[in-house]
N, C-alpha and C positions, 0 to 999 in steps of 0.2 A: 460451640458454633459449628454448624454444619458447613464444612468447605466445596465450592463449585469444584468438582471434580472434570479437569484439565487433557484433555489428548492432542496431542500435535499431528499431524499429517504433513509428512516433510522437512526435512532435517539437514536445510543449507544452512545459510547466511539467516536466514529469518527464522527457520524453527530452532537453530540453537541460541537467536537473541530471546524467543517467548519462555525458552527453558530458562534462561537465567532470569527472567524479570519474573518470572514466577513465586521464586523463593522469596520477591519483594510485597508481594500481596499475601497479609494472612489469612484472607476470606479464601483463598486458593490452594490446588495443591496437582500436581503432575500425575494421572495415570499411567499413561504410556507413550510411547512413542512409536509412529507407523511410518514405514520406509517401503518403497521399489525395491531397495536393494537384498541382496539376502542381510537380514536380522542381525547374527553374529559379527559381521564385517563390521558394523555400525557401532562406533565407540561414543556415547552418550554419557554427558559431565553425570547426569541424576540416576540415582540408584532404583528407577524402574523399568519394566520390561520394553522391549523393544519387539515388534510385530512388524510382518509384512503385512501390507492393505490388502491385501485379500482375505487375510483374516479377522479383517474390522468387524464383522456381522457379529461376533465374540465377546464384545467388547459394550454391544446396545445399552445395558442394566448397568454399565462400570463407568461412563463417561456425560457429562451434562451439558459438555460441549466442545466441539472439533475445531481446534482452531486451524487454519487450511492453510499451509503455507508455500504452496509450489507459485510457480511463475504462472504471470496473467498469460503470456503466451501460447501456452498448450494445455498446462496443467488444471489449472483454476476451470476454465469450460466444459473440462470433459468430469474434475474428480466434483467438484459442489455439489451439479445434481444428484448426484449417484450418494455422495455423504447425507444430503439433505435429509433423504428418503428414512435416514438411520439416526441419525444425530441433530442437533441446533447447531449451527456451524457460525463461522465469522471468517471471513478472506477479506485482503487487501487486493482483490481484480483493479488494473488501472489501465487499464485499453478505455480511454473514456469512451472514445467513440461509439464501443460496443455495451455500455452498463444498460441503456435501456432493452436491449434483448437479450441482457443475461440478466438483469432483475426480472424480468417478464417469467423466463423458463425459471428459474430458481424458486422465485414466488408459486407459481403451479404448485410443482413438484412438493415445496415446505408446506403449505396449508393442508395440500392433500394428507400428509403424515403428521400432522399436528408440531408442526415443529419452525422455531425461529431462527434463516438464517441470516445476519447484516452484512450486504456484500459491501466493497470496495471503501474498506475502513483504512485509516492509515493518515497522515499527514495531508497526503493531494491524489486522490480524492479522499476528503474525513475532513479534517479543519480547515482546512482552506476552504471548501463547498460552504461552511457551514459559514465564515468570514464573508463568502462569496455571497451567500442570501440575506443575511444583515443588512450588506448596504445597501443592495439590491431592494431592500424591505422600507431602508431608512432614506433614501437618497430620490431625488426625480433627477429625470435627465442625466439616470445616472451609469456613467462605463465603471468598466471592472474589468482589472487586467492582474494577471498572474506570470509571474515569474519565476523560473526556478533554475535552483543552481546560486554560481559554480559548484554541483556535488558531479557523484557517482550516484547516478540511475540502475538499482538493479532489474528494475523489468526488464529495460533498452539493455541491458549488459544481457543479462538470458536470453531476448530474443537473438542477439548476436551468436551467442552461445549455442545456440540450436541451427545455426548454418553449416551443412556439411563442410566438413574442411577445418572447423575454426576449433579449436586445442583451448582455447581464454579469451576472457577478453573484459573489457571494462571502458565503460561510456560515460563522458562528461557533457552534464548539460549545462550551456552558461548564456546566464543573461546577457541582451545585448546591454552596457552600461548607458550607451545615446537616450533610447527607448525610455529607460527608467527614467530617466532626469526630466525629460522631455514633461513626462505625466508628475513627478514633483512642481513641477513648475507652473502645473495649473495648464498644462494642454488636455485636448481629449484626442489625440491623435486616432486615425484609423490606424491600427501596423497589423500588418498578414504574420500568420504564424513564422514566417522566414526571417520578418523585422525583428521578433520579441527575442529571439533564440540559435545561439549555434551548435551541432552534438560535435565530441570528439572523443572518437574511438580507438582504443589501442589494443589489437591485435597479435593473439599468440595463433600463428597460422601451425594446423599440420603438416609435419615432413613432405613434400610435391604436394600440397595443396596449391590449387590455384587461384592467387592470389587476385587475381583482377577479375574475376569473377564475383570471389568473395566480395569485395569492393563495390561489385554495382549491385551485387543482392544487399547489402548493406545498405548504400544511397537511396537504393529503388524499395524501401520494406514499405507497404501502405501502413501509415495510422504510428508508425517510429521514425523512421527519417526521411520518409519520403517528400517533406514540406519544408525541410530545413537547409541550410548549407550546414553539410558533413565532412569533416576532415577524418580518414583512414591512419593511422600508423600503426603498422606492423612490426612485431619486437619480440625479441626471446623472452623465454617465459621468466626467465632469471630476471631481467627489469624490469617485466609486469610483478614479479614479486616484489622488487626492492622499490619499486619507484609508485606500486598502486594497490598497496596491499590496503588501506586505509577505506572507511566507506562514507567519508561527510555528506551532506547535503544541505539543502535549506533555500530559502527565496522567499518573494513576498506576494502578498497581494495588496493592490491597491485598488480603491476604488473613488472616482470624482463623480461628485457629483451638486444641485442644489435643494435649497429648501425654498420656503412658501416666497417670501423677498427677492428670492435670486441670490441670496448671499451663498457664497462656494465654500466645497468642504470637500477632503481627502482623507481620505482611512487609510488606513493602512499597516498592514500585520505581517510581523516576517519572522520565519524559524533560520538560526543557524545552528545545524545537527552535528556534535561532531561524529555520531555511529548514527545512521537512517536503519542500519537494521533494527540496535535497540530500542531506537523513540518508533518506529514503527511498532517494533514487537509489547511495547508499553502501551499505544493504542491500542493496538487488538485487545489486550486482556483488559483495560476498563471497557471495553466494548463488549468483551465474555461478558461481562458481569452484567450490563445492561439489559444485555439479549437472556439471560439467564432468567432474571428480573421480569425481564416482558413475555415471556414465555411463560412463568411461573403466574402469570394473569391471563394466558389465554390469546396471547398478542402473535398468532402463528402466521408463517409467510416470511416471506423476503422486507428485510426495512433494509435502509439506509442510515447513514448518521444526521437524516434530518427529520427522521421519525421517532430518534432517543431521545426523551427528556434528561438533560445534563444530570440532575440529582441523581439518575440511576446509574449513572459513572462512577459515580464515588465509593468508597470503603468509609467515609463519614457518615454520620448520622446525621439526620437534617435539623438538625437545631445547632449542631458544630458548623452546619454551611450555612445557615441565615447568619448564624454570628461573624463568623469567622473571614467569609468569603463574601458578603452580601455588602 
């Protein structure tokens, strides 16, 4: 069997979760690994080479697809296009705000080079979008609300991350519980993004960093917390170790809505993750394998996960998934 041959781009929290779920797919297998950093500093569990990104162009004929894993924040908009050009790519981008103008450029760029890349794969957006058009599909008169949390958000922790001044840090999103009961109960409540949700961040400030600064570029970020109530605490880095080293997430979606009678109906689907890196990094790669698949027909440009037929997810054969799973 021919295995999709595997390269990471990025090598935090989420390119060393795709390296280990790796070894869990036999249809797969790791080429390399690409870093900012110098090469040699970079101590990597798997026993292949380690590249700086600028030497990707090297690499075109050796990889079938880039899995992208820097933060939505800076990384994801500027490196995609630029990979696209080279490679089939797959990122978890989750600035929802901005997916329709980074599908737009992505898409260009990928069709122009004959190449498949699926952006903003991942748990939310990824299953949940996909939970999210179902009811959407199935329901009249029908809301849909999304919750997430109590986890650790690694985008919202990067983008903190990326504020001059700030040494660590780590953001928790948590459902309001009122909110949720509210819509179990058979409300359709209007709630503004302030009602659904609170962030709380804990901060490992730099030596004379200014901390109240940091604090309202925090509060004030457009499209992270600038719609929420935000709680700040700042803390040595010794307790962000010992007290947040952990990366759970999860939440649900629900959706109310009726059918032809007026008879009433709720969905509703909830992940509780205890690593968001790994089940993230475990999307992404039945997502390689999709995009691998739809490329391998001709299927070039930017999709999403509501352009992948499920079957193409799987390492089963489709007579094991009409049986099995059907």
């Amino acid at each position: 069997m021919n295995k999709i041959k595997i390269g990471i781009c990025g090598y935090g929290n989420l390119g060393r979760a795709v390296e280990s779920e790796i070894t869990k797919n036999n249809d797969m297998e790791l080429v390399a690994v690409f870093t900012r950093r110098e090469p040699s500093s970079l101590k990597i569990a798997s026993n292949v080479p380690v590249d700086n990104i600028s030497n990707v162009k090297k690499w075109t004929d050796k990889i079938d697809i880039m899995i992208m894993c820097g933060g939505s924040s800076t990384d994801l908009p500027v490196q995609v296009p630029e990979m696209c050009k080279l490679f089939n790519t797959v990122d978890s981008f989750d600035t929802h705000a901005k997916i329709p103008e980074y599908f737009d450029k992505v898409n260009k760029i990928a069709k122009e080079n004959n190449h498949t890349s699926t952006i903003s794969v991942g748990w939310d957006p990824g299953m949940f979008s996909v939970m999210r058009l179902y009811a959407n599909s199935i329901l009249h008169d029908n809301s849909t609300y999304t919750f997430w949390g109590k986890g650790v958000s690694q985008g919202h922790s990067d983008a903190i991350r990326r504020i001059e001044g700030v040494k660590d840090a780590k953001q928790y999103t948590i459902p309001v519980e009122s909110a949720i009961e509210r819509i179990r109960n058979g409300e359709n409540p209007e709630l503004s993004t302030r009602e659904k949700h609170t962030r709380e961040c804990f901060v490992v400030a730099e030596e004379g960093a200014d901390k109240d600064r940091i604090e309202s570029e925090i509060k004030n970020m457009p499209n992270y917390f600038a719609d929420y109530n935000t709680t700040v605490h700042f803390i040595s880095e010794e307790e962000l170790k010992r007290e947040h080293s952990q990366m759970p997430h999860g939440g649900f979606v629900l959706s109310s809505g009726t059918t032809g009678n007026g008879n009433k109906h709720i969905i509703e689907y909830s992940l509780k993750l205890q690593s968001n890196p790994e089940f993230t990094g475990s999307v992404l790669l039945a997502i390689a394998r999709a995009t691998y698949r739809m490329n391998n027909e001709g299927m070039f440009g930017a999709k999403t996960i509501f352009d992948i037929p499920p079957i193409y997810m799987s390492n089963l054969n489709p007579d094991e998934i009409r049986k099995n799973l059907l």
